[in-house]
C-alpha positions as CSV (number, residue, x, y, z in Angstrom):
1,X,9.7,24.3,9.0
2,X,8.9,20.9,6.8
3,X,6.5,22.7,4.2
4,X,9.0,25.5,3.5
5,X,11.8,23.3,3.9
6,X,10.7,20.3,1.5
7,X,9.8,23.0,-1.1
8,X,12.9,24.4,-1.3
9,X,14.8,21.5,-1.4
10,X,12.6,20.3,-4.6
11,X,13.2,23.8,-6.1
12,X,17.2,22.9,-5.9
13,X,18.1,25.3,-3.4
14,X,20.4,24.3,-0.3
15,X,18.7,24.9,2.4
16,X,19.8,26.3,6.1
17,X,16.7,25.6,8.3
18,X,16.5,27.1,11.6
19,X,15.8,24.6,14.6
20,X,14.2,23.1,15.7
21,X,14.1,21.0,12.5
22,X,10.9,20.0,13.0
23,X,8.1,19.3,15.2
24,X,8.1,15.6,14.8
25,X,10.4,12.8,13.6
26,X,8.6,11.7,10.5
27,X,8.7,15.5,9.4
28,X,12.4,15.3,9.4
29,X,12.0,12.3,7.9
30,X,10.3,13.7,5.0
31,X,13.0,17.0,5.1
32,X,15.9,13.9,5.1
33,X,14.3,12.2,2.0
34,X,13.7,15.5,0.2
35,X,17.4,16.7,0.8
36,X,18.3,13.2,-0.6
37,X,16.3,12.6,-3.6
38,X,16.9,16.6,-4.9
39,X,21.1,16.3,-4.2
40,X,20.9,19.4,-2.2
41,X,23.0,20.5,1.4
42,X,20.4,20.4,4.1
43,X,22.0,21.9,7.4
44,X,20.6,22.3,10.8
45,X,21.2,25.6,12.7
46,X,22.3,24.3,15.7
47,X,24.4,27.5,16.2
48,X,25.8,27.3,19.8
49,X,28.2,24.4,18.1
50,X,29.8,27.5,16.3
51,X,30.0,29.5,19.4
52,X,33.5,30.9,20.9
53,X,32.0,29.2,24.5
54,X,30.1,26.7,23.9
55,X,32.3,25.6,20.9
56,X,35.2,25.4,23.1
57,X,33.9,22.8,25.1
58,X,34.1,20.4,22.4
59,X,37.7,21.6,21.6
60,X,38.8,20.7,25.0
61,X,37.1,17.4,25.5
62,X,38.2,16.1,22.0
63,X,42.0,17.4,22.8
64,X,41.7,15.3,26.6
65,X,42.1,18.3,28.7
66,X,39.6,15.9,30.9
67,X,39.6,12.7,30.2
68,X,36.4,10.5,29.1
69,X,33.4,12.5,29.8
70,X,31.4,11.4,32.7
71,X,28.6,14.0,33.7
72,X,27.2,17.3,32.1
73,X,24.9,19.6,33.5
74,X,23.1,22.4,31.5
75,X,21.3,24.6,33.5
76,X,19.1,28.0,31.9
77,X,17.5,30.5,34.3
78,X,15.9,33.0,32.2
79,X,12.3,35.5,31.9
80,X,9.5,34.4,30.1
81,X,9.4,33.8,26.2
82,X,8.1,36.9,24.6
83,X,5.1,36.0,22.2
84,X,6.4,36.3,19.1
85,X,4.7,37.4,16.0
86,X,0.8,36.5,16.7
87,X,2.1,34.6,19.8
88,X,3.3,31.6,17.8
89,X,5.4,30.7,20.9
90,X,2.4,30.3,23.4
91,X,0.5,27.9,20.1
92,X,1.4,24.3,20.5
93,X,0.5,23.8,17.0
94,X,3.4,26.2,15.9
95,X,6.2,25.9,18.0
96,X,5.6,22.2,19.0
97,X,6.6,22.7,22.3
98,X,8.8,24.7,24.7
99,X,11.4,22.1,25.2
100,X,11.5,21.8,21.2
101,X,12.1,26.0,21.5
102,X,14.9,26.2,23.6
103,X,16.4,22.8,25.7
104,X,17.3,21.6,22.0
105,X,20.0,23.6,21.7
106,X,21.5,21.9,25.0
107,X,20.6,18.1,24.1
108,X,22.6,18.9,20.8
109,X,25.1,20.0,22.8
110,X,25.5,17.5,25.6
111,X,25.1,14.6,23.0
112,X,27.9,16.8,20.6
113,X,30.2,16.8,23.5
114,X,29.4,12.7,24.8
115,X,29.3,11.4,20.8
116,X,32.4,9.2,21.6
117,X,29.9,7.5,23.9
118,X,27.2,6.8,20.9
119,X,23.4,7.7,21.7
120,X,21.7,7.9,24.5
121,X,19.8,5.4,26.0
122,X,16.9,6.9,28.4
123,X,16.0,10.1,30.1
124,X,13.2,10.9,32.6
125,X,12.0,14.3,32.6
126,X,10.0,16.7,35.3
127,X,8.4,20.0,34.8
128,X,5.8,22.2,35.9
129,X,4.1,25.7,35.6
130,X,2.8,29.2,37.3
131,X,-0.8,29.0,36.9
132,X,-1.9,30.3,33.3
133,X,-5.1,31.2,31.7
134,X,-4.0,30.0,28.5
135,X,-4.7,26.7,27.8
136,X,-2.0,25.3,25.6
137,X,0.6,27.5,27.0
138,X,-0.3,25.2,30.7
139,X,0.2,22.5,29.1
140,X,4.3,23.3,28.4
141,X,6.5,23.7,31.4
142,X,8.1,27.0,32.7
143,X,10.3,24.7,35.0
144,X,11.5,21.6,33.0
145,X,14.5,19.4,34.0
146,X,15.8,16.1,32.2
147,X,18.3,13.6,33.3
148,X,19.7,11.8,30.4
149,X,21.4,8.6,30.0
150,X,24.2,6.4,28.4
151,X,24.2,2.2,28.4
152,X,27.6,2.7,30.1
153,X,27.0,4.6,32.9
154,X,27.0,8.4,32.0
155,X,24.4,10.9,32.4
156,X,24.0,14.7,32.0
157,X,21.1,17.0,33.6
158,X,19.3,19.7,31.4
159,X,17.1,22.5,33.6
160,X,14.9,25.3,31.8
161,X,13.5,27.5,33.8
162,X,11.4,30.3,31.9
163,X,9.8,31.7,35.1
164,X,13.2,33.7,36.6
165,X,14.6,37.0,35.5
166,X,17.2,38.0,33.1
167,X,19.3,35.2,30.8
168,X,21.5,33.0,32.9
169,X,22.9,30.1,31.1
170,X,25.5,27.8,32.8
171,X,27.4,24.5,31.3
172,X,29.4,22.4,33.5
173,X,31.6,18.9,31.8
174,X,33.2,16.6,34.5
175,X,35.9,14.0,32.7
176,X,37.7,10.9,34.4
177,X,40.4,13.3,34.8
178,X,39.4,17.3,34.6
179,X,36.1,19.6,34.5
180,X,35.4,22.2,32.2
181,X,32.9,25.4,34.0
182,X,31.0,28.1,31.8
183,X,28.7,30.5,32.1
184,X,27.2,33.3,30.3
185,X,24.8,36.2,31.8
186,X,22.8,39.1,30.0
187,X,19.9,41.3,31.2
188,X,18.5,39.9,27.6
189,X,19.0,36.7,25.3
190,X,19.7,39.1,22.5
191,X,22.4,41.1,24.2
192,X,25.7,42.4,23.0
193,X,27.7,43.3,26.2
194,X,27.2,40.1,28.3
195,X,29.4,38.6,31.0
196,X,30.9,35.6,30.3
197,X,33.5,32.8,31.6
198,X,34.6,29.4,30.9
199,X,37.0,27.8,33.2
200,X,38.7,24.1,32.7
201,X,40.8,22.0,35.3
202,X,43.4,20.1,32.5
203,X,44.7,16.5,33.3
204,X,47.1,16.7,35.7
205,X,46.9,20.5,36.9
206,X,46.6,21.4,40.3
207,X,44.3,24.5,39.8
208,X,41.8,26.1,37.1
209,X,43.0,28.0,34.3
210,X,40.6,30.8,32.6
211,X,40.3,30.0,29.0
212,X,40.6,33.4,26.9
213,X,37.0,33.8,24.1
214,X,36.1,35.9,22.0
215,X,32.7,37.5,21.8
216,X,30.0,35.2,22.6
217,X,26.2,35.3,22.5
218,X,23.5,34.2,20.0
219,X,23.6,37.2,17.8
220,X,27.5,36.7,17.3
221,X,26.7,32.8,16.9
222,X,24.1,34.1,14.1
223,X,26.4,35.7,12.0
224,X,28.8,33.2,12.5
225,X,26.4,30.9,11.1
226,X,25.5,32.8,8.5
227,X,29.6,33.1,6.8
228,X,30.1,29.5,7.4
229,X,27.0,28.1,5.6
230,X,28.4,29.5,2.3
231,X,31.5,27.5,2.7
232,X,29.3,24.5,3.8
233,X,27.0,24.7,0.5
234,X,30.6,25.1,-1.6
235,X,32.0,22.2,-0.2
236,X,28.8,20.5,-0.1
237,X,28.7,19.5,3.2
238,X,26.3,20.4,6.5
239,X,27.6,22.1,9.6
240,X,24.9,20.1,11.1
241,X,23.4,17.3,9.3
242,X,19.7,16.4,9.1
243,X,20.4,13.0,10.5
244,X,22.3,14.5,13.6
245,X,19.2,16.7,14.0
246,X,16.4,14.4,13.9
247,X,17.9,12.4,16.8
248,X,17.7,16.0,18.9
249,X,13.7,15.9,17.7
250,X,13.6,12.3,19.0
251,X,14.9,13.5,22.3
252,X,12.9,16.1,22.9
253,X,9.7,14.4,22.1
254,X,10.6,11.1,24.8
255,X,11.4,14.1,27.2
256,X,7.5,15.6,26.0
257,X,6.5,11.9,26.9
258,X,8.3,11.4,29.5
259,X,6.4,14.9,31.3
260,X,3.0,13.4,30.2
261,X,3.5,9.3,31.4
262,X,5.2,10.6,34.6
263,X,8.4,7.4,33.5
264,X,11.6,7.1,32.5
265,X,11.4,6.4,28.5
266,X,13.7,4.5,26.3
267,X,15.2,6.0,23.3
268,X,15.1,4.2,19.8
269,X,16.9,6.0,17.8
């Protein structure tokens, strides 16, 4: 998105750039300098933030229901990507990589819900395939887990698996104190009627309580999106900033490394 992206923001337009930002950090480099120097809002669409789930979960950590957060697990069970126009998803050149495509969203969420914890400091990642004839589709994992780190002891694990059936997604958040437990299910990504849940064990209650949302899904969290960056240009201010977003690029390009060096990789953010 950098060409598009950098010409729009030297045109004067405010831009709302899908993610992932871009396929490398000196891209969104180059997007952060051209948002800069023009005076323009550059936001990130890191939608699930605005979601009535996954939204929630930030609610209820920064309100204590659990405590400090300790652990997160993110965990996706889905069917293959479809191809997309000219098969730009199965082209490494175009969509950069799979864990860039999807597992973003969820190390923007993990790190949203730890940022009392600052960044990160290591992750080692694992992965592997079906057999493919494609070349540079072999080289991306169907099966791809990560376990992240934090200097002080916290960690959260992140598991893809693009080689299953239907769209499960699950998110669990364990505090010093409580646990938060969602999950949402579709026969599609794209679906309008899906089942959904999200549970949380407060501070100091004996038993889980089921926390009432409204719809949820990405085609909700679209429009969402879509009414709120208005405001955000108004006022002049991201939903998600181009700084925030870079560091999600960093991520998932040590987790890229990480898959290739077979090692547990530092992060420098």
């Amino acid at each position: 998105h950098e060409e598009i992206g950098v010409a729009a923001l030297q045109a004067g337009k405010d831009v709302l750039l899908e993610k992932p930002m871009a396929l490398s950090v000196a891209a969104c480099d180059r997007l952060n300098a051209a948002a800069k120097a023009s005076g323009r809002v550059l936001t990130i669409g890191h939608e699930f933030r605005l979601s009535t789930q996954w939204g929630t979960i930030k609610k209820l950590i920064d309100e204590g229901a659990i405590g400090a957060p300790l652990y997160s697990m993110v965990s996706l069970s889905r069917f293959p990507y479809r191809p997309g126009s000219n098969a730009w998803r199965y082209d490494r050149e175009r969509v950069g990589s799979w864990i860039l495509e999807e597992p973003v969203h969820f190390f923007d969420s993990v790190m949203w819900y730890f940022e009392s914890l600052g960044d990160p400091s290591s992750l080692t990642a694992y992965g592997n395939s079906r057999p493919r004839e494609n070349g540079d589709a072999a080289s991306m994992a169907d099966n791809f887990t990560t376990i992240m780190r934090w200097p002080t002891g916290e960690y959260c694990c992140i598991s893809q698996s693009l080689a299953a059936f239907e769209h499960h997604h699950v998110m669990e958040v364990i505090g010093t104190d409580g646990a938060i437990r969602t999950w949402w299910s579709g026969a599609e990504d794209r679906t309008r009627s899906p089942q959904f849940e999200l549970k949380v064990k407060r501070k100091g209650s004996e038993g889980a309580e089921i926390v009432p949302l409204g719809a949820s899904g990405e085609l909700f969290e679209l429009d969402e999106e879509l009414r709120l960056v208005v405001d955000a240009f108004g006022a002049r201010k991201p939903i998600v900033s181009g700084e925030e977003a870079r560091k999600r690029i960093l991520v998932c390009l040590a987790a890229e490394q990480s898959l290739a060096e077979n090692r547990e990789v530092p992060l420098r953010f």
